[in-house]
Every structure is written in C-alpha cells, then in structure tokens.
BALOBA-1460 file (C-alpha; in Angstrom, 3 decimals):
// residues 149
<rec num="1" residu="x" x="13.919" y="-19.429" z="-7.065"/>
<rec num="2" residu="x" x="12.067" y="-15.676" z="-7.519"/>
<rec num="3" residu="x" x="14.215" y="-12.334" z="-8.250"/>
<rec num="4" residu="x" x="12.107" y="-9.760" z="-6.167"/>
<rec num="5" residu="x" x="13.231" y="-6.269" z="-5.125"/>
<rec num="6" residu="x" x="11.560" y="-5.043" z="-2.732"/>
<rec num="7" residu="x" x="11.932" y="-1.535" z="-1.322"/>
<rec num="8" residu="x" x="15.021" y="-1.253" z="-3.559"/>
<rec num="9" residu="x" x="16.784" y="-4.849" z="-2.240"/>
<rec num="10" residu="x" x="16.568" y="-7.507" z="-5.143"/>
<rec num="11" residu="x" x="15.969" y="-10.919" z="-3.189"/>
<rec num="12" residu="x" x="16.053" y="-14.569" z="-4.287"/>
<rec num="13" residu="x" x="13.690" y="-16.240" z="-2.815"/>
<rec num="14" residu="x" x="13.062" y="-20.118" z="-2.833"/>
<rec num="15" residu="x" x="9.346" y="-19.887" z="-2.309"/>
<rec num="16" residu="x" x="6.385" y="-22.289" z="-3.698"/>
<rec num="17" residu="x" x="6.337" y="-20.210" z="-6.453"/>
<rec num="18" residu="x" x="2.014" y="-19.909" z="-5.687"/>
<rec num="19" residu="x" x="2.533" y="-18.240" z="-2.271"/>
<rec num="20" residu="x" x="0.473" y="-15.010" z="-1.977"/>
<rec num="21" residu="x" x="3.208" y="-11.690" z="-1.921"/>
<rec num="22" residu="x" x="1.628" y="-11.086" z="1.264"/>
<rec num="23" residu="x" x="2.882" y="-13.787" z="3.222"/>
<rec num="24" residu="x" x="6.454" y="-13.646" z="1.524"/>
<rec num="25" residu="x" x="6.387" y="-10.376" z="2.451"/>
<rec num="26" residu="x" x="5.420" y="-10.978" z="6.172"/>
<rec num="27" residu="x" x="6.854" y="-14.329" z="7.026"/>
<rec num="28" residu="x" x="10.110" y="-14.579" z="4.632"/>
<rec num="29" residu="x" x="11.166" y="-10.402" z="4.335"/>
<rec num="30" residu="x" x="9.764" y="-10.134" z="8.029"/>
<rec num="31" residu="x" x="7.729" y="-6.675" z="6.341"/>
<rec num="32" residu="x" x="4.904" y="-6.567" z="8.391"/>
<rec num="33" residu="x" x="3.610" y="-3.433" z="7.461"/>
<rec num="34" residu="x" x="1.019" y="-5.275" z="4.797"/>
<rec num="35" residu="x" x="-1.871" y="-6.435" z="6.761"/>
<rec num="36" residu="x" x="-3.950" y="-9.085" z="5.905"/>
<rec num="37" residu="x" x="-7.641" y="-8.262" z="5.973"/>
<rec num="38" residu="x" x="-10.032" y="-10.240" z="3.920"/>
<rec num="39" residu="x" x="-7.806" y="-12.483" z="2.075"/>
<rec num="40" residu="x" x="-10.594" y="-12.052" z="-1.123"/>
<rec num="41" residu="x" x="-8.871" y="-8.579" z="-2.332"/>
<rec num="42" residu="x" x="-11.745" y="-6.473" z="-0.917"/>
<rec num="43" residu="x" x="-10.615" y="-4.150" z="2.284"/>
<rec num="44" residu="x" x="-7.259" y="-3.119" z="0.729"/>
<rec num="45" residu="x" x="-5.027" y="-4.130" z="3.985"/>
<rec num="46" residu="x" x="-2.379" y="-5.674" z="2.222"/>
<rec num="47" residu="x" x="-2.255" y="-3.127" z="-0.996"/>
<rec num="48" residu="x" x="1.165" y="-2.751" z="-1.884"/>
<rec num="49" residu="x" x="3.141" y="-1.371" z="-4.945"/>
<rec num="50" residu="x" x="4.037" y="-3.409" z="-7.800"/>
<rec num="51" residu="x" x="6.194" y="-1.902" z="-10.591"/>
<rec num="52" residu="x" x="3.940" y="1.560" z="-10.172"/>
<rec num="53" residu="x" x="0.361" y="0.249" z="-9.543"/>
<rec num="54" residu="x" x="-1.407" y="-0.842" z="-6.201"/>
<rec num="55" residu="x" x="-1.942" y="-4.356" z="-5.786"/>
<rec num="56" residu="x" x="-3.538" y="-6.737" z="-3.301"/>
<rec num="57" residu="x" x="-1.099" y="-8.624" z="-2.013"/>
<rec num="58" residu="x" x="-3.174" y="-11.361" z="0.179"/>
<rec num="59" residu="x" x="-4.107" y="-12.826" z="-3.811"/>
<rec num="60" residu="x" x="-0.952" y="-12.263" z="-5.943"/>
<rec num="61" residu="x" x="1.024" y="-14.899" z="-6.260"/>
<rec num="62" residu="x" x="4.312" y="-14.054" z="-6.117"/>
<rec num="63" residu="x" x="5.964" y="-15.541" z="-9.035"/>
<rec num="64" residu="x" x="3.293" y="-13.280" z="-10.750"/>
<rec num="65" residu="x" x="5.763" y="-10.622" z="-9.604"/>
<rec num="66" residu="x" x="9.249" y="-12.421" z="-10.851"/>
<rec num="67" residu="x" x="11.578" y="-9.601" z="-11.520"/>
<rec num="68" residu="x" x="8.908" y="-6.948" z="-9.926"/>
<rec num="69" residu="x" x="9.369" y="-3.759" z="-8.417"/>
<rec num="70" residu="x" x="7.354" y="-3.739" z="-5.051"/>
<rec num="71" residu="x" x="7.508" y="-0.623" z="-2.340"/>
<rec num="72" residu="x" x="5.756" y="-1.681" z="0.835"/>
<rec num="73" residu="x" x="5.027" y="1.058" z="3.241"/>
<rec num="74" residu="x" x="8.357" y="0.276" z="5.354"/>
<rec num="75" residu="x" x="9.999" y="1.457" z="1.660"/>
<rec num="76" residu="x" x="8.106" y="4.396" z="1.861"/>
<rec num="77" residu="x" x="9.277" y="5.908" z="5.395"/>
<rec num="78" residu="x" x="12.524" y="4.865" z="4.507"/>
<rec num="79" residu="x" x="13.837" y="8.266" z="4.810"/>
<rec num="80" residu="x" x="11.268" y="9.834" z="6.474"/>
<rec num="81" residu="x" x="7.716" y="10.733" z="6.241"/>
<rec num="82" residu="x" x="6.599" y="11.127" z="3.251"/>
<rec num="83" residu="x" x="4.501" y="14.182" z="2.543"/>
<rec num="84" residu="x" x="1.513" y="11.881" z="2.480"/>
<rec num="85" residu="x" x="2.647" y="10.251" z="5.614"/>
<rec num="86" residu="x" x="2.889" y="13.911" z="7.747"/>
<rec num="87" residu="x" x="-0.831" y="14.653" z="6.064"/>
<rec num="88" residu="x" x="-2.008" y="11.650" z="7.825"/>
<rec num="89" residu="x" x="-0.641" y="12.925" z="10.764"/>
<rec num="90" residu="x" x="-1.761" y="16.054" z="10.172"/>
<rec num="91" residu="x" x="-5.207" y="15.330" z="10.257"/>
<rec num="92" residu="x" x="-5.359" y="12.314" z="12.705"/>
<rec num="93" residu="x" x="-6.292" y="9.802" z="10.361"/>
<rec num="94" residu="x" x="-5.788" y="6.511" z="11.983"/>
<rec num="95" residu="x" x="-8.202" y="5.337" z="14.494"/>
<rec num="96" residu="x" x="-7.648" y="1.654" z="14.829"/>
<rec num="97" residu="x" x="-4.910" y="2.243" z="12.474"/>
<rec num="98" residu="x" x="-5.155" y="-1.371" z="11.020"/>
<rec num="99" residu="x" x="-6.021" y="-0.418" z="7.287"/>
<rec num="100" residu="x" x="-3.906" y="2.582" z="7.334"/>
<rec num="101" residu="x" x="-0.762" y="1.144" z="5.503"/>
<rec num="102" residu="x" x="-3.233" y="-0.006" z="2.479"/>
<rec num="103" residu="x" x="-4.728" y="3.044" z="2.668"/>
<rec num="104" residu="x" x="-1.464" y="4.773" z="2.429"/>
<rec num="105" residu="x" x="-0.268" y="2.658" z="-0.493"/>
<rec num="106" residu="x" x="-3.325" y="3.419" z="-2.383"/>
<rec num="107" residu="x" x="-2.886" y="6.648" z="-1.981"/>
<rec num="108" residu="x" x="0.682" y="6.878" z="-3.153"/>
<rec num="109" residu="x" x="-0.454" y="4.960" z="-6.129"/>
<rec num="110" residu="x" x="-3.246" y="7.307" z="-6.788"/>
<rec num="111" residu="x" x="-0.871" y="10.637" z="-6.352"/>
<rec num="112" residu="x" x="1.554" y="9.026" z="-8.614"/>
<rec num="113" residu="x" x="-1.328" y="8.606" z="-11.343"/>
<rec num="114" residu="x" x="-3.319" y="12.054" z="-10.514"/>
<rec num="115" residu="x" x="-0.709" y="14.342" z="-8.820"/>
<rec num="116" residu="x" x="-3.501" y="16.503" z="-8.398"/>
<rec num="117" residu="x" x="-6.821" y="15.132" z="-7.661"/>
<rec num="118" residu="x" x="-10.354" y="16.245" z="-7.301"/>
<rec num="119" residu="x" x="-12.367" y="14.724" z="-4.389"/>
<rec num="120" residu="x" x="-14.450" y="12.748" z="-7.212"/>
<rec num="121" residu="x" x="-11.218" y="11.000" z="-8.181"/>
<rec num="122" residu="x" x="-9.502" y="10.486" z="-4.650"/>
<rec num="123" residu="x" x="-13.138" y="8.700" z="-4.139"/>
<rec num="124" residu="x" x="-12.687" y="6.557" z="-6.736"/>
<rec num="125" residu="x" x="-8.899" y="5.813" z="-6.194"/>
<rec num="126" residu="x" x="-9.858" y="5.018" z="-2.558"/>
<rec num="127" residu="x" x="-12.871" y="3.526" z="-3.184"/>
<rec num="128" residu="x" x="-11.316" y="-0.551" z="-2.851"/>
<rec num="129" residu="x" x="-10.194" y="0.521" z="0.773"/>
<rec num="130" residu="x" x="-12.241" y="-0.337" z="3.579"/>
<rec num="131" residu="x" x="-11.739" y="2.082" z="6.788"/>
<rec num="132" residu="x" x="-13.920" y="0.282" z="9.502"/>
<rec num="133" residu="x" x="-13.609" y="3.470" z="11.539"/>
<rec num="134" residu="x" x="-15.271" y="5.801" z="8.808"/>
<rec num="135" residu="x" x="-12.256" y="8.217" z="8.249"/>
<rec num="136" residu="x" x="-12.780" y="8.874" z="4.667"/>
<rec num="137" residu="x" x="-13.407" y="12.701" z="4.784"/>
<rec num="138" residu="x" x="-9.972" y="12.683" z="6.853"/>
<rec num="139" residu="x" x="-8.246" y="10.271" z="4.232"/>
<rec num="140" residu="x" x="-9.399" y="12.834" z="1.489"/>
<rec num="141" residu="x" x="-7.971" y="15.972" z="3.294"/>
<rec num="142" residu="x" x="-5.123" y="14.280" z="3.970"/>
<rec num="143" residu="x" x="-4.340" y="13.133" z="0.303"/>
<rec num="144" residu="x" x="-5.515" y="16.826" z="-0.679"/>
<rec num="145" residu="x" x="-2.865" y="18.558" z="1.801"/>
<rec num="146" residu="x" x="0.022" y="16.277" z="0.421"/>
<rec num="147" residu="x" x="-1.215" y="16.601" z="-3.225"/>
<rec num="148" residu="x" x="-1.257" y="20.328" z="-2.138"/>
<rec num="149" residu="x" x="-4.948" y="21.438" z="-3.539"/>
C-alpha cells in the first residue's frame, strides 16, 4: 500500500508499487488530465507536480512518490481558473490542445520558482515541453500576462 495525496486527498493505494504515477493517476484516481505523450520523459504531456517541482509522470514510479504531494491540473482549476489558466485563454493558446495540461503544469512550476520571469527563463523553464502546433510565442505571453510583466 502507497499514501499519496493528490490534489489535497491523501489516498492508499494498493498498486505494484513500480507503476508509472501516470497511469495511477489515469486508470486508479480516474485524473485524466495528464496525458501520455512519449512515455521516454521528452514532450512533457504528463508533467505534473510533485511536492513543488514538475515531474514526468509517464516514468516516475509511484512509490518514488510515497507520502508525496502531487497537484494535477484538475487540482489546479479546482476553484477556478487560475490566473495562468485565463492567460491561456486569453491568448488562444491551445490548438490541438493535447500538451496543454503539461504545458500548464510546467508553467505553474516555473511561476512558483521565478514569479517573475524574463522570456530567456520562461524559454528555458518551457524548454522540456513539446507543442506540436508551434504556440510557444503564445505560451510565453501567456505566462508573462499571469506573471504580470
């Protein structure tokens, strides 16, 4: 048995204890906001939030996270849009939409870290998630308008 909270609710879970977060999180929490991608770490789809810091969820095993912290973007717009969430909005981010939630998870992390960013670091933050559509100049105007620079 695991101890996980997740968005806040602390869950025991009787999982092979090797299972990636990602499918505990989509197949025993029913959170499907996590996408899987690549499964190798590299697009971001699945990034999630693990005791502060984005993760890739499709390669963490979850008793790595035993007693963890996650926020998945359902924990997120749990009371409403977030301020990030109404820049993405703002500026019609989402084309496809299928990397958005990693994107958005990455770019919580990333405000946490550098409330106020330049576009040099949002570029660097950003730079482990893949948007197939190209939005990245509407990614860093949206994380700019919520960081409010």
């Amino acid at each position: 048995m695991i101890n996980l909270t997740v968005n806040g609710k602390t869950h025991r879970l009787d999982v092979e204890p090797d299972t990636p977060l990602l499918w505990v999180l989509r197949d025993t929490l029913d959170l499907k906001g996590a996408k899987y991608g690549c499964g190798i770490a590299q697009c971001g789809a699945c990034t999630v939030i693990a005791n502060g810091a984005a993760i890739r969820s499709c390669v963490t095993p979850v008793e790595a996270l035993a007693d963890a912290d996650v926020l998945t973007i359902e924990g997120v717009g749990a009371k409403g849009l977030s301020k990030l969430q109404q820049a993405w909005l703002d500026h019609q981010v989402p084309q496809c939409g299928y990397c958005q939630t990693g994107q958005i998870m990455q770019a919580t992390a990333l405000l946490k870290d550098i409330p106020k960013p330049t576009d040099e670091e949002i570029d660097a933050g950003m730079a482990g998630n893949i948007c197939r559509c190209g939005t990245y100049v509407r990614i860093r105007a949206a994380i700019k308008q919520a960081a409010g620079v």
